[in-house]
C-alpha positions in Angstrom: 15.5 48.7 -89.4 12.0 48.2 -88.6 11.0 51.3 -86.1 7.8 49.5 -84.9 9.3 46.3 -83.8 12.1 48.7 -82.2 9.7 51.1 -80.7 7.4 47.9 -79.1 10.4 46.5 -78.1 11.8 49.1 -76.8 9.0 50.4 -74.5 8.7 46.5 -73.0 12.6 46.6 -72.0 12.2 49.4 -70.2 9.0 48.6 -68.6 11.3 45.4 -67.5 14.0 47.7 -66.5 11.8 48.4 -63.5 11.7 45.2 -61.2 15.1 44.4 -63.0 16.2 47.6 -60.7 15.2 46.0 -57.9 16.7 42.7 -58.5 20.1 44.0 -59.4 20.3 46.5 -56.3 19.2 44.1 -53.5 21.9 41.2 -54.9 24.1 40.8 -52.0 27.5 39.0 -52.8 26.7 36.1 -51.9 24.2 33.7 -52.0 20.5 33.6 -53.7 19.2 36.7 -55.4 15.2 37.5 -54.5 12.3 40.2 -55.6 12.0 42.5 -52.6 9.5 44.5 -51.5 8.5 47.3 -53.4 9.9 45.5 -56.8 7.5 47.0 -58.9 8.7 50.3 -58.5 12.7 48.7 -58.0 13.2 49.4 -54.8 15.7 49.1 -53.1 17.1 51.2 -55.8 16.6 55.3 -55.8 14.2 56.5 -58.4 16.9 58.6 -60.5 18.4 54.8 -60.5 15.4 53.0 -61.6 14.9 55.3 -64.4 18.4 54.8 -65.5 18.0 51.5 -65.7 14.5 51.4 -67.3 16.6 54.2 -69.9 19.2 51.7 -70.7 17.5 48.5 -71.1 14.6 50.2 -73.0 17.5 51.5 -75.6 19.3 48.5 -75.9 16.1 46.4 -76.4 14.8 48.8 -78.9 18.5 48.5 -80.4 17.9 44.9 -80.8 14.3 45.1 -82.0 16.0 47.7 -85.2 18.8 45.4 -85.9 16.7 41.9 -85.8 13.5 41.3 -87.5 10.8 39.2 -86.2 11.4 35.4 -85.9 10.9 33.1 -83.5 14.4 33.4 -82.5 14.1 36.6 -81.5 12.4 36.6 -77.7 16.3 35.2 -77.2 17.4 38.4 -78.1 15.4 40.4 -76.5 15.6 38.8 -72.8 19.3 38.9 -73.5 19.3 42.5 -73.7 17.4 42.6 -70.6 19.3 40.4 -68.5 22.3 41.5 -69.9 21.4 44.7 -68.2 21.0 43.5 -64.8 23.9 41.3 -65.1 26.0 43.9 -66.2 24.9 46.4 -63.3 25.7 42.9 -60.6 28.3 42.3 -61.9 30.3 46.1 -61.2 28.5 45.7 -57.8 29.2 42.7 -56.5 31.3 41.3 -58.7 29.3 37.9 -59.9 27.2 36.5 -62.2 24.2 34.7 -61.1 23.8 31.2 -62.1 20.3 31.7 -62.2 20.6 34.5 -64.9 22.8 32.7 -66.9 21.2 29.6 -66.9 17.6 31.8 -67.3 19.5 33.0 -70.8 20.8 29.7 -71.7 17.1 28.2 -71.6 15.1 30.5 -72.9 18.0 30.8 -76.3 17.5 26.9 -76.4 13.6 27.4 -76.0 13.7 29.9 -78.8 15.9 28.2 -81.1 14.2 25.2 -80.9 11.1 26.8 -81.7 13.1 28.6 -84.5 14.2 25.4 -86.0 10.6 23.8 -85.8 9.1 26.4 -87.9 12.2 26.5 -90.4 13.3 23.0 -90.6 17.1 24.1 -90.7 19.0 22.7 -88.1 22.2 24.1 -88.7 21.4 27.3 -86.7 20.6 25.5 -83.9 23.4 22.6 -83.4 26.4 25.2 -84.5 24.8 27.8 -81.4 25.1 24.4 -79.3 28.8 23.6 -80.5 29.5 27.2 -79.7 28.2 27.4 -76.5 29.9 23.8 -75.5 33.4 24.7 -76.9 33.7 27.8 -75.6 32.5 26.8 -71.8 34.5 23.6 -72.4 37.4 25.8 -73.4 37.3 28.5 -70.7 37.0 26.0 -67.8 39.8 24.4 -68.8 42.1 27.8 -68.6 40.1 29.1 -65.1 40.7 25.2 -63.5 44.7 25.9 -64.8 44.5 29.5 -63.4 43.0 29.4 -60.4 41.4 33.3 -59.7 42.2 34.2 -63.5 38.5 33.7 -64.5 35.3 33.1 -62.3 33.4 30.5 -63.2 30.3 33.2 -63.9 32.7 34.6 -66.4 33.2 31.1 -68.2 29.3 30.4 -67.9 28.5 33.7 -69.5 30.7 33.7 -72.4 29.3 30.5 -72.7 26.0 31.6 -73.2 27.0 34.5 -74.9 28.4 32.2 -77.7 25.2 30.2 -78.0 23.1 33.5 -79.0 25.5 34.3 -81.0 25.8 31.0 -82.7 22.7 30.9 -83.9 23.7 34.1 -86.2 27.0 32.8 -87.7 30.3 31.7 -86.6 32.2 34.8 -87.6 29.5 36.9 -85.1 30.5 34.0 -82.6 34.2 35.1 -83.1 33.4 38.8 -83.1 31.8 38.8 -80.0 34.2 36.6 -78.0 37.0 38.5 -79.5 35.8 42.1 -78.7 34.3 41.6 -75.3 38.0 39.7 -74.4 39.9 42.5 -75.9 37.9 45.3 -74.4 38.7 43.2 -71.0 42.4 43.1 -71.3 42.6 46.8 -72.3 40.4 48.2 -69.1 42.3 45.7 -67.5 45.4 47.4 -68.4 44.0 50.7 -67.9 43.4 50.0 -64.1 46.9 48.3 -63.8 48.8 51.4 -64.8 47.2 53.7 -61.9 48.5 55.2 -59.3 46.4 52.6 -57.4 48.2 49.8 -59.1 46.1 46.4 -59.6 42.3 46.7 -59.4 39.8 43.6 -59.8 37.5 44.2 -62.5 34.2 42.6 -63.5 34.2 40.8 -66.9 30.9 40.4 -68.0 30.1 44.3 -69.0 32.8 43.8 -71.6 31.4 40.3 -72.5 28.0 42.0 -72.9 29.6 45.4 -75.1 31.4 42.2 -77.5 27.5 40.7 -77.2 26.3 43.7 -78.7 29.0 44.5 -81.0 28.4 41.5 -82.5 24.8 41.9 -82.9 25.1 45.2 -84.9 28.3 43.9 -87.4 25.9 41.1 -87.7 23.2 43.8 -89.1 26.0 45.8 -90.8 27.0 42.4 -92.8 22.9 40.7 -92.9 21.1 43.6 -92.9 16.8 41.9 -92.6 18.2 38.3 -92.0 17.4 36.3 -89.5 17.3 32.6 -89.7 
């Protein structure tokens, strides 16, 4: 684990944390998300808020920065841990996911593992992240067009995404993510079923984002240094 690469890491995410605060709090549920005023210190969010969020997104970056060492690849990471975040935070809000998050994500992994590839010359890495990514979107469309309101199409974008970073690791951290984060659903999804309340709507993506980072540290547990 390298603690400088962790610790430099770490103290960017939660610097971003900041006007990530304000983006997350001012999403309404509908329509496009914007910086507002006094983004640089996240308002519209409360100050106990903001440093919550600047807490949590400077841990899991620094997280990410210990388990991964440096590569090309791994700017993907980190803005992934970032977004992730904020997505996460939208998503028990308001219940979406932002195409413009998503597809943020999606371009700057291919950006990254392009770059990646370049400076390795493996393309493996990069066209099994792609087949990931494709077959699970591909997969999960199909089930949300045959189930209308089982699965938002946010849902099926970011465990499509999620499946492209993951990709580039290995397939079996492409399973392991998908898996967990699917399973974790289905259990808090029981959970709220057997309340008094009875059926609740929940958001999927911070489970998708828990199997994200799951992933990531079985990945470490399995590779520990590697990187392609």
């Amino acid at each position: 684990m390298n603690t400088l690469t962790a610790s430099g890491l770490g103290l960017a995410g939660a610097l971003a944390g900041i006007p990530l605060s304000a983006i997350a709090y001012s999403a309404p549920a509908h329509g496009r998300l914007h910086l507002p005023e006094g983004w640089w210190h996240g308002a519209p969010a409360r100050p106990p808020t903001v440093a919550a969020v600047s807490l949590l997104t400077g841990a899991t970056t620094a997280v990410i920065g210990g388990l991964l060492p440096m590569s090309a690849a791994l700017p993907a990471y980190w803005l992934f841990a970032v977004v992730g975040v904020g997505l996460a935070i939208i998503d028990i809000r308001r219940r979406r996911l932002p195409h413009v998050l998503t597809g943020t994500l999606m371009a700057a992994c291919l950006i990254s593992f392009i770059m990646a590839t370049a400076v390795s010359g493996n393309p493996a890495p990069l066209l099994r992240a792609i087949i990931a990514g494709a077959t699970t979107t591909t997969t999960l469309v199909i089930i949300a067009l045959s189930l209308p309101g089982q699965l938002g199409l946010g849902d099926v974008t970011l465990a499509g995404v999620i499946t492209l970073n993951l990709g580039w690791l290995s397939w079996h951290t492409v399973a392991h993510g998908l898996i967990i984060g699917l399973v974790l659903q289905c259990v808090l999804g029981f959970a709220a079923r057997v309340r008094p309340r009875g059926q609740v709507a929940l958001p999927m993506g911070p489970a998708l984002l828990t199997g994200w980072l799951s992933a990531i540290s079985a990945y470490w547990w399995l590779h520990p240094g590697h990187l392609t």
